[in-house]
PLY file of the C-alpha trace (Angstrom):
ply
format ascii 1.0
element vertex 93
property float x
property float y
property float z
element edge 92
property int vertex1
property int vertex2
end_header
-65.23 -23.37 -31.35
-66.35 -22.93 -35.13
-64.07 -24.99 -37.29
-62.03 -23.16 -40.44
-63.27 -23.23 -43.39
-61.86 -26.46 -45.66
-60.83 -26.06 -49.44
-61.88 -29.15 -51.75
-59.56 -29.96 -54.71
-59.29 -32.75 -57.25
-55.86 -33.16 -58.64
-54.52 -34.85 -61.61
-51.52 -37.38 -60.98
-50.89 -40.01 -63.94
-53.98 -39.34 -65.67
-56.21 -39.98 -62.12
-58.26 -37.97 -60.47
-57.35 -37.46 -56.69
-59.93 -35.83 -54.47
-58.31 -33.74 -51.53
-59.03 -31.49 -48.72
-56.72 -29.02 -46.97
-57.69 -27.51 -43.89
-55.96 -24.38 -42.63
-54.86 -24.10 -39.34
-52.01 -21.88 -37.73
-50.66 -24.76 -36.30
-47.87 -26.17 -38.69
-46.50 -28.18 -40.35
-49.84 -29.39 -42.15
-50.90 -33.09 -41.15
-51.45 -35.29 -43.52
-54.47 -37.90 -43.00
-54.43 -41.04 -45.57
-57.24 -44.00 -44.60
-57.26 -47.27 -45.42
-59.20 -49.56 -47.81
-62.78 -48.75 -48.41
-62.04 -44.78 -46.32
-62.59 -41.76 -47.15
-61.43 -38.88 -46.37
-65.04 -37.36 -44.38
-64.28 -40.24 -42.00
-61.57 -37.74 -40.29
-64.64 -35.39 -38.83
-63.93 -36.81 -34.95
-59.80 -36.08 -35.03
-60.44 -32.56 -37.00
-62.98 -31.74 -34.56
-60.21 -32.76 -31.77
-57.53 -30.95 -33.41
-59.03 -27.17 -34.43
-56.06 -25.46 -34.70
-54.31 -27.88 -36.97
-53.01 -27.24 -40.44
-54.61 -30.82 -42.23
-54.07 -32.38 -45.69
-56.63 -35.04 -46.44
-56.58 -37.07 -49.33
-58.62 -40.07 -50.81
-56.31 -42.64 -52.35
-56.82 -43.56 -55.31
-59.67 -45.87 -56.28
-61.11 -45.18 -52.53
-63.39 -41.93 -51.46
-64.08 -40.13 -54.45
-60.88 -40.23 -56.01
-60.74 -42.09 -59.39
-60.17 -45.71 -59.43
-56.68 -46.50 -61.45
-56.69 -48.49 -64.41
-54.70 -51.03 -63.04
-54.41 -51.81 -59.35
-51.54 -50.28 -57.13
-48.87 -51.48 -55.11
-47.86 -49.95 -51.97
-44.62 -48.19 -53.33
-47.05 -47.00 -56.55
-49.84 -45.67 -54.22
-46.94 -43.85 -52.24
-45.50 -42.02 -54.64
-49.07 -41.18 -56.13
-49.83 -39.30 -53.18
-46.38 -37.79 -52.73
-46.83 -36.33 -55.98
-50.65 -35.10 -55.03
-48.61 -33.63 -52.07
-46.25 -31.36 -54.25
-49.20 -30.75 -56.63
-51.26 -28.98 -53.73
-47.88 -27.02 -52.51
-46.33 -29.04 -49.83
-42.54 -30.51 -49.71
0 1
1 2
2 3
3 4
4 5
5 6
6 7
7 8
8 9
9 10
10 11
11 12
12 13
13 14
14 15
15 16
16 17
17 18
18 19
19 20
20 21
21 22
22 23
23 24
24 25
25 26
26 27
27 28
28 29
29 30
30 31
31 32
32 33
33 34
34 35
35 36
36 37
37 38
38 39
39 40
40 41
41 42
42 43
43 44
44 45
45 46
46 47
47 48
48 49
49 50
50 51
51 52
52 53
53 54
54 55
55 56
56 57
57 58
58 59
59 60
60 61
61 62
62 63
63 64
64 65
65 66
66 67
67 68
68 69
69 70
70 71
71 72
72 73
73 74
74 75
75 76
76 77
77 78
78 79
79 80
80 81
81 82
82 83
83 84
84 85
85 86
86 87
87 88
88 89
89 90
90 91
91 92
């Protein structure tokens, strides 16, 4: 089965640049894939590939992937609300 087409997007949150990927799929609501330390967010090719029909939000966090490294590092709670607000910023609740 041919996979959908995915949509690229860097988004600005506090002055860094998030790099993202959405997905389309009819199956909802969208998933959304975070890695780890040192991920990024091409290392989701085997689950996308298992999961064709899935609505998926990717994102690199910041300072990992190609997403901008923050001036200062992050705590958890920090990095949380970061992508919560790259969330909202591509549409999502």
């Amino acid at each position: 089965m041919k996979q959908p087409e995915t949509m690229d997007r860097i988004v600005t949150i506090d002055g860094m640049a998030l790099y993202t990927r959405r997905r389309p799929g009819p199956t909802r609501p969208p998933l959304l894939l975070l890695h780890g330390i040192g991920g990024s967010l091409d290392s989701w090719t085997p689950l996308l590939d298992a999961l064709p029909d899935r609505y998926v939000v990717m994102i690199d966090s910041p300072g990992a992937g190609r997403s901008a490294v923050p001036p200062v590092p992050l705590r958890l709670p920090r990095t949380a609300d970061v992508i919560a607000a790259a969330v909202r910023e591509l549409g999502f609740e």
